[in-house]
C-alpha positions in Angstrom: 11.9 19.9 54.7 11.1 22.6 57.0 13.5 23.1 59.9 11.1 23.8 62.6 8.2 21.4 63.3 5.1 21.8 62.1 3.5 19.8 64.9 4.5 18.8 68.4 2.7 16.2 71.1 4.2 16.3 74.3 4.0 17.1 78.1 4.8 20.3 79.9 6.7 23.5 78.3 9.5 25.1 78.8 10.5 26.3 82.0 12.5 29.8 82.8 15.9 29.5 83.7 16.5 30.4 87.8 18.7 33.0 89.2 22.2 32.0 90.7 20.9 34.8 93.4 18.0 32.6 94.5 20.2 29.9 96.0 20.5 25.8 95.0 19.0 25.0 91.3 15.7 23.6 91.9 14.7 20.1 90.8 13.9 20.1 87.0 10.3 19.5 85.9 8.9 16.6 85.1 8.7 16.7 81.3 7.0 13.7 79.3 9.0 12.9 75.7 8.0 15.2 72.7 7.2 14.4 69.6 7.9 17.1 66.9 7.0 16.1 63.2 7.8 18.3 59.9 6.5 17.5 56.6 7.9 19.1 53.0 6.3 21.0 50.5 3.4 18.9 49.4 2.8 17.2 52.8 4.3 13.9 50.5 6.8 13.1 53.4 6.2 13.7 57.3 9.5 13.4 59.3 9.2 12.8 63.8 11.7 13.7 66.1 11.1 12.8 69.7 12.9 14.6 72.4 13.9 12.5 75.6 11.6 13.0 79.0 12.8 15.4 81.8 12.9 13.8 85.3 10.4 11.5 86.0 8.4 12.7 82.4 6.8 10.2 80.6 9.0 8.4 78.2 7.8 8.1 74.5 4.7 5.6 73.9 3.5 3.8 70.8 0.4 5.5 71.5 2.2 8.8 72.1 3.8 8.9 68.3 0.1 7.4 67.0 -1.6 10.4 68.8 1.1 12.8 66.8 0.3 11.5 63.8 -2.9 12.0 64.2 -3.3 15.5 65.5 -1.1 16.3 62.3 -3.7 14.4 60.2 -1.5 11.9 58.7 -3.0 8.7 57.5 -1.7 7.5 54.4 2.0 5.8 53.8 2.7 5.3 57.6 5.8 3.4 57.9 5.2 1.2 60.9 9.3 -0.3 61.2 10.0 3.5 61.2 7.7 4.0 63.9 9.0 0.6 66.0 12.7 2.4 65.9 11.5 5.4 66.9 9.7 3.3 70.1 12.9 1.8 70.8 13.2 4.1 72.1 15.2 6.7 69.3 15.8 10.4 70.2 16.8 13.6 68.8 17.2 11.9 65.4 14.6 12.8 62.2 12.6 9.7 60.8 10.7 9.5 57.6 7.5 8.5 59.8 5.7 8.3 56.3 5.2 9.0 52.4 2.7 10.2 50.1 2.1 7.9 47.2 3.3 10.1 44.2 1.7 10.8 41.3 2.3 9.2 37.8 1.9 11.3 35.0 1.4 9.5 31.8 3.9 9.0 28.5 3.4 11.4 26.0 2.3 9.1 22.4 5.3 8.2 19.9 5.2 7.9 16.3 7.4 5.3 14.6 7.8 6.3 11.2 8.5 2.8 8.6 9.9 5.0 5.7 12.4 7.4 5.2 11.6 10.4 4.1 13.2 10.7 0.5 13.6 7.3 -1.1 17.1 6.2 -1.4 18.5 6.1 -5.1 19.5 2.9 -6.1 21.1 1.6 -9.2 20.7 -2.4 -10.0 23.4 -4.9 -10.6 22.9 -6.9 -14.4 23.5 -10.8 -14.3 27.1 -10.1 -15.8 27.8 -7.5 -13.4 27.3 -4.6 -15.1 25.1 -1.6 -13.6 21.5 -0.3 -15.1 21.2 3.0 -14.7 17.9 3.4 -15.7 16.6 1.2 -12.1 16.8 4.2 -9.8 13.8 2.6 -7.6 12.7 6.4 -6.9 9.2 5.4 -6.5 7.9 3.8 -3.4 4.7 2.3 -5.0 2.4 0.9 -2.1 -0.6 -1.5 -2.4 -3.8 0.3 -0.3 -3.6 -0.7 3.5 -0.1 -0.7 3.8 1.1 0.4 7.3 3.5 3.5 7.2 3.7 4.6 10.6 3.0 3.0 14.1 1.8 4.5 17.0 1.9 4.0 20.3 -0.6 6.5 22.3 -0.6 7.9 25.0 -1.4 6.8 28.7 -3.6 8.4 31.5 -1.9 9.9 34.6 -2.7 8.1 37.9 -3.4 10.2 40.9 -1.1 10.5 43.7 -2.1 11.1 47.8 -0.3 12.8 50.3 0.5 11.9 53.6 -2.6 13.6 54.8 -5.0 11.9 52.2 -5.0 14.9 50.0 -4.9 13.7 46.1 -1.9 14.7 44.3 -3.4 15.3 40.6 -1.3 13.7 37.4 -0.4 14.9 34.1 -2.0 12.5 31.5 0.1 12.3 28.6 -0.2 13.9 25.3 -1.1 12.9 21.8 2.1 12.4 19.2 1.4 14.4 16.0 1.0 12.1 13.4 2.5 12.7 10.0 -0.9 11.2 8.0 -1.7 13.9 5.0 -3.7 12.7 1.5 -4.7 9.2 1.0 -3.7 8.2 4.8 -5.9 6.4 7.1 -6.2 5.3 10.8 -6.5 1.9 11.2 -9.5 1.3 13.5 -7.8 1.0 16.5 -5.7 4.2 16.0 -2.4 2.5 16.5 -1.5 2.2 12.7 -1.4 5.5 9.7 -2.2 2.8 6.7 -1.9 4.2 3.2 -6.0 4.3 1.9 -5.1 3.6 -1.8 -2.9 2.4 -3.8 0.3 5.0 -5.2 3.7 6.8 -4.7 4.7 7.8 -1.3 6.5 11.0 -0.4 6.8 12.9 2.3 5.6 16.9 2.1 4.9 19.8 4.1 5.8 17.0 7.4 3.3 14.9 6.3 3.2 11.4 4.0 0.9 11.7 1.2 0.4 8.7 -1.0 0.5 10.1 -4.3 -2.1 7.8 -7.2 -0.7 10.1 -10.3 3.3 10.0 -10.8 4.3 13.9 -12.4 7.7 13.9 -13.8 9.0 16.1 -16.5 11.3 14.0 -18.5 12.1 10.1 -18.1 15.8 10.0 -18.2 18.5 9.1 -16.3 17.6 11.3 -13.6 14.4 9.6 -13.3 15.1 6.3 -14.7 12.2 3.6 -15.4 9.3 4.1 -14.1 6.6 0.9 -12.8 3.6 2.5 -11.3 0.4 0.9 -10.0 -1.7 4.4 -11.0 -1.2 7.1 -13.6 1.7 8.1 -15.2 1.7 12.0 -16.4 5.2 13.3 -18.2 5.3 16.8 -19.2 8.0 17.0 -21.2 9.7 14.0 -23.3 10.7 9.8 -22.5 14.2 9.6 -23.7 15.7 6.1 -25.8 15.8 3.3 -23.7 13.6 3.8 -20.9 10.5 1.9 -20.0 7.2 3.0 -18.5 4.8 -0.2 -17.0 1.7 1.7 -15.3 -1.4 0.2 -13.9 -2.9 3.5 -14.7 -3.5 5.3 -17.8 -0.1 6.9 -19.4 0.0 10.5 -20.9 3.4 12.2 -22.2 3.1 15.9 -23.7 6.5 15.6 -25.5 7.7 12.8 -27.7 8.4 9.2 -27.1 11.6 7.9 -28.0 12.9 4.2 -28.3 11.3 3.0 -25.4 8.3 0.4 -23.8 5.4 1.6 -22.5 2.3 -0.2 -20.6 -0.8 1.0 -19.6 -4.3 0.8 -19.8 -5.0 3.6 -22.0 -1.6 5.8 -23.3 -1.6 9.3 -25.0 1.1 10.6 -26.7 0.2 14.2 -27.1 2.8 14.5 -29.6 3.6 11.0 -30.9 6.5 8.2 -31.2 9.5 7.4 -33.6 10.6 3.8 -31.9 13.2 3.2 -34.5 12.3 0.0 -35.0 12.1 -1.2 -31.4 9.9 0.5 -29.3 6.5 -1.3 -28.3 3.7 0.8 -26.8 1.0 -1.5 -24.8 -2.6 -0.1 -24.0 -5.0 -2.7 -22.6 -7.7 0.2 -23.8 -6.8 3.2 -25.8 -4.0 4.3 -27.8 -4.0 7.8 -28.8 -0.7 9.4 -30.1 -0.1 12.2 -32.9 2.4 10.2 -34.7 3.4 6.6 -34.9 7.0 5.7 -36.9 8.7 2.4 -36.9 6.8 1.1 -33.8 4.7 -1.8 -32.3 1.4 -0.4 -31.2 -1.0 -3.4 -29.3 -4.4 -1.7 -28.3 -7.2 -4.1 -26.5 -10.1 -1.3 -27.7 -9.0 1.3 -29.6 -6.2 3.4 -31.6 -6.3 6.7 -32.7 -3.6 8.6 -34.5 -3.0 11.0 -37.3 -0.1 9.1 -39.1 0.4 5.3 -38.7 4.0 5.3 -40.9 6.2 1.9 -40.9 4.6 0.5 -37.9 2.8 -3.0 -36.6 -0.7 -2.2 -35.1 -2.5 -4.7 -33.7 -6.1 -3.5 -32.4 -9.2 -5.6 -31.0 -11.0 -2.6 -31.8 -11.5 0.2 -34.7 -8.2 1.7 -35.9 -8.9 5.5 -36.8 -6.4 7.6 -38.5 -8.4 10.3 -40.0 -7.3 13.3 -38.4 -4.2 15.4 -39.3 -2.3 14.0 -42.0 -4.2 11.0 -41.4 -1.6 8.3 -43.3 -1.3 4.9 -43.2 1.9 4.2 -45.1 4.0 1.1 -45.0 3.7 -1.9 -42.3 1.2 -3.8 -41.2 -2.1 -2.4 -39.4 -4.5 -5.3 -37.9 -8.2 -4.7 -36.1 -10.8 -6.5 -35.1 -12.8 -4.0 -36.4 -12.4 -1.3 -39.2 -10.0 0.7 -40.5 -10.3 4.6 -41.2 -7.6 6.3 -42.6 -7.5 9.7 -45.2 -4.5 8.1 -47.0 -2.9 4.8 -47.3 0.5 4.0 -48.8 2.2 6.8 -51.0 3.4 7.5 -54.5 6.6 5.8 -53.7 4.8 2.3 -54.0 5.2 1.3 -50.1 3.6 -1.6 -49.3 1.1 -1.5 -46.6 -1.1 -4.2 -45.1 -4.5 -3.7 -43.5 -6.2 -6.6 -42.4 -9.8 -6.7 -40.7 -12.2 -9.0 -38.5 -9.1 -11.1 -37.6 -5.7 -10.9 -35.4 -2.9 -12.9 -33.8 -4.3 -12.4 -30.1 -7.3 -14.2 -31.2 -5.4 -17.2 -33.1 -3.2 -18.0 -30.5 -6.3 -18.2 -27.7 -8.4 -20.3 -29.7 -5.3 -22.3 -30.3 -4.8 -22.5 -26.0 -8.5 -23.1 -25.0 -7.9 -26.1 -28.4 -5.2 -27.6 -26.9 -7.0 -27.3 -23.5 -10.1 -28.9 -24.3 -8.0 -31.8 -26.1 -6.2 -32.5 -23.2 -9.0 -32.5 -20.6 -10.5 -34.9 -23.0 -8.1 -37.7 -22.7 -7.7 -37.0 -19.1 -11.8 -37.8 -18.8 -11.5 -40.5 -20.8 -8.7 -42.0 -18.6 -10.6 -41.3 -15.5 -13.7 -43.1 -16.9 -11.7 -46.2 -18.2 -9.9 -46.2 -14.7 -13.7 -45.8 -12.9 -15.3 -48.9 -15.3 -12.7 -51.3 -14.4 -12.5 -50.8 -10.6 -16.3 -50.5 -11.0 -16.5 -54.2 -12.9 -14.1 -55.8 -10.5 -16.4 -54.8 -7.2 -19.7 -55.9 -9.1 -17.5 -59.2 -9.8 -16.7 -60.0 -6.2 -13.3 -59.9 -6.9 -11.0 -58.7 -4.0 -10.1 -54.9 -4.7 -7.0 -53.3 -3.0 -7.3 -50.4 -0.6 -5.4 -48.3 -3.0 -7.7 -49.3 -5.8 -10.7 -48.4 -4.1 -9.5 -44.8 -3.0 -8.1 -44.5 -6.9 -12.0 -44.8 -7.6 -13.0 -42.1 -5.5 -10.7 -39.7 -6.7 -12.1 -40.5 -9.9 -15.4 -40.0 -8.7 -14.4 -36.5 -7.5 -12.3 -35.4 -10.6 -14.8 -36.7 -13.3 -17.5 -34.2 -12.7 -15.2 -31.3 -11.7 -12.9 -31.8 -15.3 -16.3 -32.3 -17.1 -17.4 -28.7 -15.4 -14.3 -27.3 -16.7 -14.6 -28.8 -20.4 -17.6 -27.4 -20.7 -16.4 -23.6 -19.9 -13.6 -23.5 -21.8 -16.1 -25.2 -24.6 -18.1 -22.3 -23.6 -15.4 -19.7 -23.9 -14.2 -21.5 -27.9 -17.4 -20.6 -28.7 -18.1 -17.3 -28.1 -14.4 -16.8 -29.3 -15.0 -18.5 -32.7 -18.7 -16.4 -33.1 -16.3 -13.3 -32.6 -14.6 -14.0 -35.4 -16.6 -15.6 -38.0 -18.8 -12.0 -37.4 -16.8 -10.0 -39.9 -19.5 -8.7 -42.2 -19.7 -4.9 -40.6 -15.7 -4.1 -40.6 -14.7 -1.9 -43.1 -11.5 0.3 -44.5 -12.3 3.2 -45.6 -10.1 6.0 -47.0 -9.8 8.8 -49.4 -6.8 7.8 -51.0 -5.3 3.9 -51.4 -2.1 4.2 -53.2 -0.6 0.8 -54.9 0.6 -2.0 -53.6 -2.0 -1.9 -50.6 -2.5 -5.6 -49.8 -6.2 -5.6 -47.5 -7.9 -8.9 -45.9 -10.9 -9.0 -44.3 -11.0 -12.4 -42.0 -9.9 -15.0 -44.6 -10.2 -13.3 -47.6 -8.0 -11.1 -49.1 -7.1 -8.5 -52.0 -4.1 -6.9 -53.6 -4.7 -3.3 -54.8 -2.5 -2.6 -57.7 -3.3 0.9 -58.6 -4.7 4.1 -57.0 -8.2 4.2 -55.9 -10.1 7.4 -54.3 -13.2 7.5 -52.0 -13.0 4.0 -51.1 -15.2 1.9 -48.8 -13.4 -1.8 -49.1 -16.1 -4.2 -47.2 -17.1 -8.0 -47.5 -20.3 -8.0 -49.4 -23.2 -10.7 -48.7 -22.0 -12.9 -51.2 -18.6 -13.5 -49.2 -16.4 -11.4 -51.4 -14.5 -8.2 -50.5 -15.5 -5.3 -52.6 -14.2 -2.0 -53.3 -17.1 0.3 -53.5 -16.8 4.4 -53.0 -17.7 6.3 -49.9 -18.3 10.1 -50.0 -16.3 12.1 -47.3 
């Protein structure tokens, strides 16, 4: 506040002192009040003081401290109880005679982040207490739309005034920088960073990325099991004992160990000894250099250059005629044919190739069987119900409430499980015309070394000694033949 005033309303001015020589002090003027007012930087707070009258001055007025004020040119944030203790009358003391109205700058936007930015490792607890090391949970696998970060942005400044009317310009706040790199989204109101597909999220170069291909090098216990909506790439090797459940396809450069893998197509660069317990899934293809002691199911394909020891079960063609190209012991089963370059060995393994049928197939025409059967007698028992509620009412009889609404539910659920019947009829159908159409399925090999057992749908036959060039197919009489194929 500046110490001397800025502004002052008043009566007459100062008058010099007289001389002790010139005899008795004359009477002092007559000097009206004074109003002095002082305002800070900004003009955003004005200040009066009013110095008393001087002999028969005029004493401060309402209108005298209005007139100030208004010489100064301040009209906004007038305090009028100031103004009344001032009139009082108040003197030789500073008054805040009125403010500015200051201005509000606005926040600055903040980002609330929902995930850390490493994943914490975690080990799980077994039912009988003990720990599996192999659950690290080190992948934070997020459905599309899934809200990572919140944000709350920013607000607009509001103007201030002064006390003279000037404005008084605000800072409008600021946009937080928001941490939304690949496969990040908006929402549409800008108040969300959602994740815009479906994968791993990690945090990189200050930003979260959702990842839709998971990179490791080997699955161990530094990794641990890995369950993955997308792909699945491993550079080097998947050690015993650890599982791999993608919703992706799955591809591993080294080899695969005693372990479980699902996915919709897998590729073993190199290939798989399971030891007798390791299961690879594909709901497509499975492609792998090697397959020993292992379960392979495949919902389209398989392709390998040694099948050795192993159960195969393919709705597709089964094609090992790359490589070494050697089917030798276990049990190899496909929809469709069979290729191979070798099958069996001069040790007298036994292998088994069968064609145009498999399990998968048996056991759903066995469930839509038992479906069918039981929506039957359901129908049936909804129509004898129906009939005899039906025969009562066109008797006269009296029928109960609960009888009556038991009839329309019938009503309802008759044509609906009949819908239904018919479907899954549908479904046997087309199931059963699958495989009853064997007659284009074929093995094929250049080598079948005894015992090789082969069926083709129902039909089978044991090969007892060593044929070459083969083409084993079901001829139009309905018998399998062995004829020869050049390769």
């Amino acid at each position: 506040m500046a110490d001397s005033p800025q502004s002052v309303y008043g009566g007459a001015g100062v008058v010099d002192k007289p001389s002790v020589a010139d005899g008795p002090s004359p009477p002092l003027p007559d000097v009206p009040a004074k109003v002095a007012l002082f305002f800070d930087e900004g003009d955003m707070q004005a200040e009066a003081q009013v110095s008393p009258p001087q002999g028969s001055g005029a004493p401060l007025s309402r209108a005298m401290l209005d007139a100030a004020l208004a010489a100064a040119g301040v009209v906004h944030g007038i305090d009028t109880a100031a103004l009344e203790r001032l009139e009082a009358p108040l003197y030789d003391q500073r008054v805040v005679v009125a403010r500015g109205t200051p201005a509000q700058n606005g926040e600055n936007g903040v980002v609330t982040e929902l995930f850390s930015h490493e994943p914490e490792r975690a080990v799980t607890q077994r039912e009988d207490g003990t720990i599996d090391y192999r659950e690290l949970g080190l992948i934070r696998d997020l459905k599309a739309g899934t809200t990572v970060c919140e944000i709350v942005p920013p607000t607009m400044g509001v103007d201030g005034r002064n006390t003279k009317g000037q404005p008084v310009k605000a800072r409008n706040g600021e946009k937080a920088a928001v941490p939304m790199g690949e496969n990040m989204v908006l929402s549409e109101d800008g108040t969300r960073v959602l994740t815009a597909a479906a994968g791993n999220l990690v945090y990189r170069n200050g930003r979260f990325t959702i990842e839709t291909v998971y990179r490791v090098q080997d699955v161990d216990y530094d990794i641990g099991n890995i369950t993955f909506s997308g792909d699945v790439k491993i550079g080097g090797d998947v050690k015993d004992g650890f599982d791999i459940n993608a919703g992706g396809d799955v591809t591993v450069h080294g080899q695969v160990g005693n372990c479980n893998i699902k996915a919709n197509n897998i590729t073993l660069d190199q290939g798989v000894n399971g030891m007798g317990k390791a299961a690879m899934e594909a709901r497509q293809a499975f492609k792998a250099g090697f397959v020993e002691n292992c379960k392979v199911l495949a919902g389209e394909k398989v392709l390998a250059k040694s099948l050795i020891n192993s159960y195969v079960e393919c709705e597709g063609d089964v094609d090992v005629s790359t490589g070494k190209g050697v089917i030798c012991g276990g049990k190899v089963m496909a929809f469709g044919s069979v290729a191979a370059r070798e099958i069996g060995n001069e040790s007298n393994t036994l292998t088994v190739v069968s064609m145009g049928i498999i399990p998968k197939y048996i056991s759903e025409r066995k469930n839509l069987q038992t479906l069918i059967a039981e929506l039957d007698a359901n129908i049936s028992e909804l129509e004898k119900n129906a009939a005899y509620i039906e025969k009562l009412i066109s008797l006269g009889k009296p029928v109960p409430p609960e009888r009556v609404q038991k009839l329309k539910r019938a009503q309802i659920a008759l044509p609906m499980s009949e819908k239904k019947k018919a479907q899954l009829e549908q479904q046997l159908a087309e199931l059963e015309a699958r495989m009853a159409d064997v007659g284009n399925v074929q093995l094929t090999a250049r080598i079948i070394n005894a015992p090789t057992k082969v069926s083709i749908g129902t039909l089978t036959i044991n090969i007892n000694e060593t044929r070459r060039n083969c083409r084993v197919f079901k001829s139009a009489e309905g018998e399998i033949v062995i004829g020869t194929k050049q390769f």
